[in-house]
N, C-alpha and C positions, 0 to 999 in steps of 0.2 A: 802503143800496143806492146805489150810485154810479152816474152816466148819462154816457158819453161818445160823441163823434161818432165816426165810420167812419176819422178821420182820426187824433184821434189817440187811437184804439187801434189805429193800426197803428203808430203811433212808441213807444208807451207799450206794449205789450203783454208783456214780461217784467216790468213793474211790476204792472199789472191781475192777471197770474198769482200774482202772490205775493199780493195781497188779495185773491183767489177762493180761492188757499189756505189761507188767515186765517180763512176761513168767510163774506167777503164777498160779495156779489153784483153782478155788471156790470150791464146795461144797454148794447147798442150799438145806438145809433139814426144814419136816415139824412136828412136833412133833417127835423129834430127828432123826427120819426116813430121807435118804438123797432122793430126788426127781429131784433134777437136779446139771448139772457141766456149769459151766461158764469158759468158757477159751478162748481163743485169735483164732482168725480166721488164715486162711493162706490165706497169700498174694499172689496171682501169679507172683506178680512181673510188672514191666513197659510194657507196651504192646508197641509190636513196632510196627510202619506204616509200609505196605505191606508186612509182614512176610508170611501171605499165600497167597501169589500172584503165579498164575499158579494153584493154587491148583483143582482149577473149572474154567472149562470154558464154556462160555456161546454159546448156540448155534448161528448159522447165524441167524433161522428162529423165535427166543425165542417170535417175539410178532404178530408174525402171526395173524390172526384170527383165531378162533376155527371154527369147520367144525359144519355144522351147527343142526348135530344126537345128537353134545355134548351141543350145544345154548340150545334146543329145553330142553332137561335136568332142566335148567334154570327155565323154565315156567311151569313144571310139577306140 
């Protein structure tokens, strides 16, 4: 884990990034006080086409017209 000031991980901060992608961990503190953690996001991974196929389905009726008590709603 590494701890840097406010200062400079604002000059250093394409450095910090590439050691937060490394698996490291920041530390930015403000007057030696720590205030936040910079670390690597998590990936979900490659999304695949139609993995949730089936999962919903749509009805016969899905674009009907609405009945016309719920229009009226509309214009209120």
């Amino acid at each position: 884990m590494v701890e840097v000031g406010v200062h400079e991980a604002k000059t250093t901060l394409s450095k910090l990034l590439r050691q937060v992608a490394a698996g490291e961990e920041v530390i930015i503190s403000r007057g030696g006080r720590p205030v936040a953690r910079l670390v690597a996001i998590d990936h979900p991974g490659q999304r695949i086409l139609g993995e949730d196929a089936g999962r919903y389905v749509v009805g016969e009726d899905f674009d009907r017209d609405l009945p016309d008590e719920v229009l009226d709603l509309f214009d209120a």
